[in-house]
N, C-alpha and C positions, 0 to 999 in steps of 0.2 A: 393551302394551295396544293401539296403534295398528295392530302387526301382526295380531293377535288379531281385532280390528274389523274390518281390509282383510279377510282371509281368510273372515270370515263374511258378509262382503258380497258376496265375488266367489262363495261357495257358495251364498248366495241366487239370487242371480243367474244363474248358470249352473242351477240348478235352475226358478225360473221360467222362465227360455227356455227349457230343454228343454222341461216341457210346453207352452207357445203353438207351439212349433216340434212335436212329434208333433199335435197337434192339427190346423196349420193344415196337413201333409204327408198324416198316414195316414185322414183324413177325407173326403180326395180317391180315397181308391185304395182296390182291393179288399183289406183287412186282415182276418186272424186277431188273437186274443188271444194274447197272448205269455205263458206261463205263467215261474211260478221256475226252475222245471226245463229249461225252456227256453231259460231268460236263462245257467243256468249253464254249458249245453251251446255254446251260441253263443259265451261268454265262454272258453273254453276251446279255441277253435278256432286250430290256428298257422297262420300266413301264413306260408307260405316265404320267398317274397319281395313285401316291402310294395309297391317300384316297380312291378313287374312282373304279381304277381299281381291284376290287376282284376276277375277274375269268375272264382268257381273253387264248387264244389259239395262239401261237408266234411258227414259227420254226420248227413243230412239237411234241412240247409238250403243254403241257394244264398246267395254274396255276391260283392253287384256294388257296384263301386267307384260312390259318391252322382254324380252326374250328368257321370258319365267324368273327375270332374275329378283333378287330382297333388293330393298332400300340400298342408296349410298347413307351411312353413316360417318359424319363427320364430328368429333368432338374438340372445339377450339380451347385457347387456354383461359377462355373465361369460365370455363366450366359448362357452357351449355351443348347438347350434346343436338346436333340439326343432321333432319334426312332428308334425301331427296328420294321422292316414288315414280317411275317411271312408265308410263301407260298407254299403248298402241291405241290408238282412238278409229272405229270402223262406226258406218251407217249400218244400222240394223237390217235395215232392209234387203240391203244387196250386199252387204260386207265388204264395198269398197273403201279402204283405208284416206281416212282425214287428214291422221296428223297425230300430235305425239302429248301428250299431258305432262308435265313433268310439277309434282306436286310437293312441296316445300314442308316439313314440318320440323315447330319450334319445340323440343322436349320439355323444355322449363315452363312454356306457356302454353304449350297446347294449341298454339296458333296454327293454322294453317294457311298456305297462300296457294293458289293453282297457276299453273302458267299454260294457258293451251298453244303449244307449236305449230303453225300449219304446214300443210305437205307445199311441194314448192308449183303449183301449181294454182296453189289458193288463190282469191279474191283479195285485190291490193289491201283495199281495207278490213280483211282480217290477218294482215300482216301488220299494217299502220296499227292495229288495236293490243296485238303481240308485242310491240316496240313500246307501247305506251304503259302496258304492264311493267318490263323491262327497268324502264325509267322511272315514272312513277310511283310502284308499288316494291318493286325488288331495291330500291337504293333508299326505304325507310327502314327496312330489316336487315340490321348489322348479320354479317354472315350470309345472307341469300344470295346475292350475286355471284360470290367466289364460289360457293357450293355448286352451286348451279351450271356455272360458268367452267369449273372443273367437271363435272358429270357428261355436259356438251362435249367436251374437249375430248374425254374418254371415249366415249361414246364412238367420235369420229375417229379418233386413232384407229381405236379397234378397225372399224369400216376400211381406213386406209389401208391397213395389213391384213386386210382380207378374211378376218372375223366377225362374227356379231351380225343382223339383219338378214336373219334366212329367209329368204325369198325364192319363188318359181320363175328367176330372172327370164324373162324375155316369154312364157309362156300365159303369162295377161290370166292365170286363172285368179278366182274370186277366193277368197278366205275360205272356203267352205270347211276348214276343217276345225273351226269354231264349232261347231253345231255334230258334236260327234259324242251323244248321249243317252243316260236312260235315267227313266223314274225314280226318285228312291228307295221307291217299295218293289223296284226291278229284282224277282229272285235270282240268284248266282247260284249254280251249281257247284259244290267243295267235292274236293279227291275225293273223300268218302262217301258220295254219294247223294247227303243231304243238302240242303239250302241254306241261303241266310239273303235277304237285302241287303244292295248295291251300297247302302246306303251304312251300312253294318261290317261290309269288308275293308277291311284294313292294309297295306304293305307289308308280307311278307307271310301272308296269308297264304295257303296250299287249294287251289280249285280245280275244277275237272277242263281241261284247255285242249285244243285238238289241233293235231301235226300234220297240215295237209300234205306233207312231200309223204309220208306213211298212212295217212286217211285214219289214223287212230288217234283215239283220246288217253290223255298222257295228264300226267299231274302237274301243276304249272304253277310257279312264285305269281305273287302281284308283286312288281315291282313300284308303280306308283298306283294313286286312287286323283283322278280329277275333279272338282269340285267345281259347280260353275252356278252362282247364284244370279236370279233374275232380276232383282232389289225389286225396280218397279216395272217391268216389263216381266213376261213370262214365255217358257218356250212351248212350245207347241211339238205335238209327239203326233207321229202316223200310224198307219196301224196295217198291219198284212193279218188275213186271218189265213190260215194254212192245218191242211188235212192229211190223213192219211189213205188209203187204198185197204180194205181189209173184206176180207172173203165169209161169207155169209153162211148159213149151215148146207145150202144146196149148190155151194164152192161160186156164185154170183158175186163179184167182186162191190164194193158198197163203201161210202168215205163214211168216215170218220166224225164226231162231234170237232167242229171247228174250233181253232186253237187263235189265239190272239199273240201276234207279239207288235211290241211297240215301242218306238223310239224318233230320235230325232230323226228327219229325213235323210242327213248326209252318212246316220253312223252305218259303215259297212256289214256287212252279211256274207257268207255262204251260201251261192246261190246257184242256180243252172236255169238254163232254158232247154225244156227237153230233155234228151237224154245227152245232153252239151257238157264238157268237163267244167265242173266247179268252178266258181272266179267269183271274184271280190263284187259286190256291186251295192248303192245304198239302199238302204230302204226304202225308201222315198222314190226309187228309180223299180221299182219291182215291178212285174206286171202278173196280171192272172195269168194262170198256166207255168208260172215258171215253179224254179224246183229248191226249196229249203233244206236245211239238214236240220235234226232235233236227236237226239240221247233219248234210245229206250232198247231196254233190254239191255246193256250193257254196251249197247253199238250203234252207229251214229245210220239212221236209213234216211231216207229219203221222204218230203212230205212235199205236198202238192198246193199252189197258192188259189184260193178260192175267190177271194176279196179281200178290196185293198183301200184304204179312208185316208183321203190327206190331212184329217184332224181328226183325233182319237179323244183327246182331252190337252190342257196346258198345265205344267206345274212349274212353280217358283227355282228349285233347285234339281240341277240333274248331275250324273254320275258319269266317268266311264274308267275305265282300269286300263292297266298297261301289263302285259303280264309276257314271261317268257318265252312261251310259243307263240306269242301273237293272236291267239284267239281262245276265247271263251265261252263259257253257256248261260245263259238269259233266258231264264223258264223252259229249259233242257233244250236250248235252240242256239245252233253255233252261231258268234257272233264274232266278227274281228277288230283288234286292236287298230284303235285309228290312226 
């Protein structure tokens, strides 16, 4: 009877924290309605790998690990050690956020259970089908509830004391800073001069990065490397092709062999229109005529945008760095820290 009692009290409870926790998260952010169909579709998604995969794109939706953090690990006194993985669930399409994955695994057996949260705005019946998980599926796994039902609980505290769920409160913009990427055969400019792929730099790595308040290029830490795998979906890269101005033998000024660079749409640049002062703008936002920066000769000039492709090619996994000064080079082409 007393177990009977505990178990429907930690399913209370884990079910009222869930909704005050989508309430006080997805109220903040630009949300879609999460329909049934929807909840089943996300609920069915496999993670290759729990550690490892933090932000990958399955199905039509996007999921990124809850605010970059690891697993909760819990180990009880029966010896089995159980984690909970936590994962912001977005529509691919628009990157309006769904709702919250919260995914259960048994170290002894290797079992896994998913539980998809929806945002508080969902469709009743992919709330009624969250409850039925709950009940269900979560009180046949000794340990899943309480784990669970503690992670929630955290979860909200944090929220209540003014932590955790960083949002653009009240400014309705879209995720867009998912999609802030390059190739991984993207070259990176090193202090020294030379290259290597994006895909090949490391944390704490030394590359050639540039200082817009001094306009010079300075040597620069990677402080992190982002990894962002497509599993079954793939991202899509655009493409600016950009020139230079150079004077012919009868001093007739004459462009340049065109230069490609490419990337996600939203990942920023170094740009101008005109003879306009520099500013952040994405690629994907670039228009002919505006003004790029690229590394030659030892100094960053100015190159001129000729053509612009909203699809270049798609690849499975893309890159981006985070580095000291904020910005870096991408086939001798300033590029900034998203």
């Amino acid at each position: 009877m007393k177990n009977n009692l505990l178990s429907l009290l930690i399913f209370l409870v884990c079910a009222v924290t869930t909704q005050l926790l989508s309430q006080r998260v997805w109220a903040q952010t630009a949300s879609a309605s999460m329909t049934e169909t929807q909840l089943k579709a996300i609920k069915a998604i496999k993670v290759a790998n729990l550690d490892k995969d933090t932000y990958f794109k399955s199905g039509g939706f996007i999921l990124d690990r809850y605010e970059e953090r690891p697993a909760y690990v819990f180990t009880y006194s029966d010896g089995i050690t159980r984690k909970i993985y936590l994962y912001k669930v977005f529509t691919a399409e628009d990157t309006k956020e769904l709702g919250l994955l919260a995914i259960y695994q048994n170290t002894k057996t290797n079992e896994v259970k998913p539980f998809v949260i929806p945002g508080a705005s969902a469709d009743r019946k992919a709330w009624d089908a969250y409850i039925d998980d709950l009940k269900y599926v979560g009180e046949k796994e000794p340990g899943l509830m309480s784990t669970l039902t503690f992670v929630l609980s955290r979860e909200m505290a944090s929220l209540l004391s003014g932590g955790g769920a960083k949002t653009d409160e009240g400014s309705g913009k879209k995720k867009e800073e998912y999609n802030f990427c390059f190739a991984p055969d993207a070259p990176v400019t090193l202090a020294d001069g030379s290259s290597k792929a994006i895909s090949d730099v490391a944390v704490g790595d030394v590359v050639l990065g540039y200082d817009a308040k001094t306009k010079t290029l300075t040597p620069t830490h990677v402080t992190r490397v982002d990894v962002h795998q497509g599993n079954e979906g793939e991202f899509t890269l655009v493409g600016v092709w950009i020139t230079a101005n150079e004077l012919t033998a009868d001093n007739r000024p004459a462009l340049s062999a065109p230069i490609l660079v490419e990337a996600t749409a939203n990942h920023p640049v170094l740009t101008a229109s005109g003879e306009s002062t520099p500013e952040r703008k994405a690629l994907g936002e670039v228009k002919t005529g505006d003004v790029m920066y690229r590394y030659e000769n030892g100094k960053v000039v100015a190159y001129s945008v000729v053509k612009t492709e909203k699809a270049v090619r798609s690849v499975k996994r893309v890159y981006n760095l985070v580095t000291e000064s904020g910005a870096y080079l991408v086939g001798e082409t300033v590029v900034l820290d998203k």
